[in-house]
C-alpha positions as CSV (number, residue, x, y, z in Angstrom):
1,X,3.4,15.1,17.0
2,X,4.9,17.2,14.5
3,X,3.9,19.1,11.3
4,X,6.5,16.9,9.6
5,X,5.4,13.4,11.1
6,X,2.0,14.5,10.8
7,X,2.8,14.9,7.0
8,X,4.6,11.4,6.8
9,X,1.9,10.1,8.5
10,X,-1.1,11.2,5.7
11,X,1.1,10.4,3.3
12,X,1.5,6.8,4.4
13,X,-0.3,5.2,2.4
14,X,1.0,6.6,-0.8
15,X,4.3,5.1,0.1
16,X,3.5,2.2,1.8
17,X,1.3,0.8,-1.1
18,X,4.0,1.9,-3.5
19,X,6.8,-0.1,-1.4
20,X,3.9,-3.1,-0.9
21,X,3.1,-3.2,-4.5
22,X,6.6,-2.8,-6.0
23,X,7.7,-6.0,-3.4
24,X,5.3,-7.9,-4.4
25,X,6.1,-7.2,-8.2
26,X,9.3,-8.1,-7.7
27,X,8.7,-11.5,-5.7
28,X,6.8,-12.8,-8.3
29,X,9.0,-12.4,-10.8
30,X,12.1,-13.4,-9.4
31,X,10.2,-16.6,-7.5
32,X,9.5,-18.2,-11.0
33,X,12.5,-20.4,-11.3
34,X,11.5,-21.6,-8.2
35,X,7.9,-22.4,-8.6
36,X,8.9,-23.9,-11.9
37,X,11.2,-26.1,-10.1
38,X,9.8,-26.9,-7.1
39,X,6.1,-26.9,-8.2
40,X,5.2,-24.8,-4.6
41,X,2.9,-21.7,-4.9
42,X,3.6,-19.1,-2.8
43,X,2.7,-16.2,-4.6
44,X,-1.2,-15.9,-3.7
45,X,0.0,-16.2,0.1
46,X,2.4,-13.8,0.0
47,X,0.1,-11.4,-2.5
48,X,-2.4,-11.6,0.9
49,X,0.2,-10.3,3.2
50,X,1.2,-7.3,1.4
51,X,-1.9,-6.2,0.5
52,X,-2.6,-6.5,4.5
53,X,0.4,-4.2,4.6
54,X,-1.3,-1.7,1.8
55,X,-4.5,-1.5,3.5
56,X,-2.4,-0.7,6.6
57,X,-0.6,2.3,5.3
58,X,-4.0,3.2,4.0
59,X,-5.5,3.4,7.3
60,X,-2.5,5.5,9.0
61,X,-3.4,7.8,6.3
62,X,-7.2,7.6,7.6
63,X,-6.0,8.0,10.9
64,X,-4.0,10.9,9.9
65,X,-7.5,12.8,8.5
66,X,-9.1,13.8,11.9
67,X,-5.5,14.2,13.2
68,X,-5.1,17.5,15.2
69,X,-1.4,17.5,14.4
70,X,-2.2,17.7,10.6
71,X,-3.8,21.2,11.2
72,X,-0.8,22.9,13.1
73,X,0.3,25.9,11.4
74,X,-2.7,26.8,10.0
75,X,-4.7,30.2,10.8
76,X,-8.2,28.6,10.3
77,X,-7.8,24.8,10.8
78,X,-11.5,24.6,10.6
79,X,-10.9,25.1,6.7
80,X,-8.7,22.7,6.1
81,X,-5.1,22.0,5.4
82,X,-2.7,20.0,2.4
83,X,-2.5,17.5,5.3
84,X,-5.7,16.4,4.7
85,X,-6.2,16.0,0.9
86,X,-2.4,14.6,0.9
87,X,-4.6,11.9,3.5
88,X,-7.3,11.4,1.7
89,X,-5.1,10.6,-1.5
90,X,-3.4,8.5,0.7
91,X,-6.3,6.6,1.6
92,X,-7.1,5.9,-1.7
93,X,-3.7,4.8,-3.0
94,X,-3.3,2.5,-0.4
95,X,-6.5,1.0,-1.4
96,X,-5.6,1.0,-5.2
97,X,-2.5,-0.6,-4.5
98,X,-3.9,-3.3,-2.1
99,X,-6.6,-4.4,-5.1
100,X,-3.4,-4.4,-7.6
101,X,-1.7,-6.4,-5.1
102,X,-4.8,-9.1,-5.0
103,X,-5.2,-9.2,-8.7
104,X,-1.5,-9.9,-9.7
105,X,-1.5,-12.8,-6.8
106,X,-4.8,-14.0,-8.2
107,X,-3.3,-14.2,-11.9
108,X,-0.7,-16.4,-10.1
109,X,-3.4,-18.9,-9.1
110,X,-4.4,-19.5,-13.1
111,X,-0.8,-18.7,-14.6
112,X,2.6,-20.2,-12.7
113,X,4.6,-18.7,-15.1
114,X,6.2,-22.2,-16.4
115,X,3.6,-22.1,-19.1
116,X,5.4,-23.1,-22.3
């Protein structure tokens, strides 16, 4: 592994949240004609899955943490590198954005969005 795959890697769940999150945004807005119409719910379901795929990029960050890859480069990789504060952030992110995830599919649960 590379110092640049090593650096997509800790920053995966930044962007894999972000990507999760703004999906799942999207989806619920665009699936209210639909729900309105058809009376089905998908929203909570599909609120689950992405913040499975969240919580996913957040561990790859994790993974990415202990990585020896992340310290190539580096004259003292016992202090540390950007690699692994770019993970931790990551980890965090990816967590952040998996609870937004869960709270906008549990809003959908009380409000359909046909409300008058």
């Amino acid at each position: 592994m590379n110092v640049r795959s090593g650096h997509l890697i800790s920053s995966g769940g930044i962007w894999i949240g972000a990507v999760a999150w703004a999906t799942s945004t999207q989806l619920n807005y665009s699936l209210v004609p639909w729900v309105c119409a058809s009376g089905v719910r998908p929203t909570p379901w599909i609120a689950v899955a992405l913040a499975m795929i969240a919580l996913g990029g957040a561990l790859l960050s994790w993974l990415a943490f202990g990585s020896r890859a992340t310290r190539i480069g580096t004259e003292t990789p016992e202090a540390g590198t950007p690699f692994e504060m770019l993970s931790i952030v990551g980890v965090g992110a990816g967590i952040l954005f998996a609870v937004i995830i869960v709270m906008q599919g549990a809003a959908s649960l009380f409000l359909t969005g046909c409300e008058p």
